[in-house]
N, C-alpha and C positions, 0 to 999 in steps of 0.2 A: 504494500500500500504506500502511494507518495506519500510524503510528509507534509505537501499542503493541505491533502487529503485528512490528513491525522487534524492539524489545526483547525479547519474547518467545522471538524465534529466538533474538537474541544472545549472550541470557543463561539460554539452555535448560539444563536440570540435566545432558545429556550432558558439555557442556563444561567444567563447573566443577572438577571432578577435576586437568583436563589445566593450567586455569588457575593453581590453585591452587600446582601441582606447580611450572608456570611461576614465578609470584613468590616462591616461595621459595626454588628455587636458583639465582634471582639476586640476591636481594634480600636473603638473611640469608646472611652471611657464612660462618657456620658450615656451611651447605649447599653454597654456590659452593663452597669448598674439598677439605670432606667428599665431594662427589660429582662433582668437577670433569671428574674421565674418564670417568665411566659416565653423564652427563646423557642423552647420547640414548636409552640403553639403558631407562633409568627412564621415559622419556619413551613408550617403544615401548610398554612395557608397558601403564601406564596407558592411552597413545589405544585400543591393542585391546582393552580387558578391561573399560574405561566407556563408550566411543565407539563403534568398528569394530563390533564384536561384538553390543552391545543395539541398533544399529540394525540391524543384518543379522534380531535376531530378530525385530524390529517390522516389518520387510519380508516376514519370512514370515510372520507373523501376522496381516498385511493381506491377502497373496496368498493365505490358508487362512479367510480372511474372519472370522476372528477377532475382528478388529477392525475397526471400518468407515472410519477415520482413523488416521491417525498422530497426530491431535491427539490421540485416545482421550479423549472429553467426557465419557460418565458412568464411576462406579468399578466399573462393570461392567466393562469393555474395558482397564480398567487393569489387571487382576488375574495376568490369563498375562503382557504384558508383567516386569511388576515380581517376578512369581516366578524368570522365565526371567533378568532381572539379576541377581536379587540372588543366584542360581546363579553365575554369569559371574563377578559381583564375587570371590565366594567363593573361585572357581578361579584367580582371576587373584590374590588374595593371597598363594597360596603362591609364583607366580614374586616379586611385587613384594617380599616380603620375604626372598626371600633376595636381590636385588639392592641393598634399601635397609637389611640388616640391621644397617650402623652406625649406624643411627641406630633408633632407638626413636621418637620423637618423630614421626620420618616414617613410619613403620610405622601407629602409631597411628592417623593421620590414615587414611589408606586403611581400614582395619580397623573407626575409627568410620562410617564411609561404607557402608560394610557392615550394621551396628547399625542407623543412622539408614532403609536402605534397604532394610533387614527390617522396621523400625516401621513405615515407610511403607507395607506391605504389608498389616501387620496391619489399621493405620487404616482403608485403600483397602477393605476388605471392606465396612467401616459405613458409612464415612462420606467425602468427595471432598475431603480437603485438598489447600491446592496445592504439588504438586511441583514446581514452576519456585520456590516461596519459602522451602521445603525446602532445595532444591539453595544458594540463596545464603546463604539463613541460615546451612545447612553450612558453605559458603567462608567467610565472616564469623565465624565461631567460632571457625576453624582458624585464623584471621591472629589471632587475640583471643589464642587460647592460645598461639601461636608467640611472638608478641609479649612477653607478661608471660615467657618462656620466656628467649628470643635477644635481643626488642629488634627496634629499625630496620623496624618496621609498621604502624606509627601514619598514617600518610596510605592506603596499604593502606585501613585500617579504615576509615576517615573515605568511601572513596572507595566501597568496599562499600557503608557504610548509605546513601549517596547513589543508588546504583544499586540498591539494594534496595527503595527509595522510588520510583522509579523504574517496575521492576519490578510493584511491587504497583499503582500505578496502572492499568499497563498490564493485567494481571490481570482488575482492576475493571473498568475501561474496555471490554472485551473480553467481558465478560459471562460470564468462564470460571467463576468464583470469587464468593462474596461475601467479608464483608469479614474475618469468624471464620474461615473457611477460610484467607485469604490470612495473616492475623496471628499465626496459631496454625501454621502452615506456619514461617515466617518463625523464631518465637520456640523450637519444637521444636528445629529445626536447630541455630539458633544456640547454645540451649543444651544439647543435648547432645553435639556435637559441641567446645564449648569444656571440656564437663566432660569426657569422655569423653579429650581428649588431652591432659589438666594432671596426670590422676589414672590414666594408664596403668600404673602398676607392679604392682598387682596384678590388677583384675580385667580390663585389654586383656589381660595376658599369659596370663591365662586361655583367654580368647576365643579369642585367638589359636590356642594349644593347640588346640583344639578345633573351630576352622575351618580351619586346616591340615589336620588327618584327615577331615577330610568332603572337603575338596579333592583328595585322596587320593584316597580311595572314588568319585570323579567322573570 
């Protein structure tokens, strides 16, 4: 198996969610302590509502020939997957925040994940950006704003844009992507996901508002 091929899986956008959640409640103090008894429970969340779940619908959308890969190559095949998520996301917000509602900060994050994974949506109708550079840019925002936030993420970061580097090679190399696709992926995420969690007090809490009652209605 190439070893873009390996990157590819490792650093698939399923998993960045579960990742990110990982490094920050043990890596900022403020979180270790703040969510010290309810880690797993945060943890459950998040794997079924970014993980469990968007694969289960990808599996039925393979077996309903929907999609003729899991890879899903043009943005044709992306289109059901990414709606049928960014549903899931939405649903799965109203449990994550009422289990991480001490914190704003982490609310936000999830919530921009949502944002960034409706944009993606919209994008995916015209045009095939890549969502594996989406996905880490995301992560790499979130460590960006937590950082200027809390502090103690500074290697974090360093180690993202190293594995982001990484990633987009593997991308190219793989013939998925070219290179506007991959860097415009990359720089979407990362900046709006940095802005989106630095400048949550008024317009996340809107959002928020407002995807809680469609979660509701779901």
């Amino acid at each position: 198996m190439k070893i873009s091929v390996i990157f590819s899986i490792l650093l698939h956008p399923v998993f960045m969610p579960t990742i990110v959640l990982f490094v920050l409640l043990n890596e900022v103090e403020f979180f270790n302590i703040l969510f010290s008894g309810i880690k797993n429970l945060l943890y459950s969340v998040v794997i079924i509502f970014t993980f469990v779940l968007p694969l289960i619908i990808s599996f039925l959308l393979l077996k309903l020939k929907r999609i003729k890969s899991l890879k899903m190559e043009t943005k044709e095949e992306r289109n059901s997957p990414l709606f049928y998520t960014t549903l899931i996301m939405i649903l799965g917000f109203s449990f994550f925040k009422t289990t991480a509602y001490l914190s704003p900060h982490l609310c936000s994050i999830y919530l921009s994940l949502v944002i960034i994974l409706t944009l993606a949506f919209l994008i995916t109708k015209k045009w095939k950006i890549s969502l594996h550079m989406l996905g880490i840019g995301g992560a790499t925002g979130s460590f960006i704003a937590i950082n200027i936030v809390f502090g103690s993420l500074y290697y974090w970061i360093i180690i993202f844009f190293f594995l982001s580097g990484l990633l987009a090679f593997s991308r190219l190399d793989l013939q998925a992507h070219n290179k506007i696709q991959v860097y415009t992926g990359f720089f979407l995420g990362c900046f709006f996901q940095t802005t989106l969690v630095l400048y949550f007090n008024s317009s996340i809490s809107t959002i928020s508002i407002f995807l809680s009652n469609i979660a509701f209605l779901l």
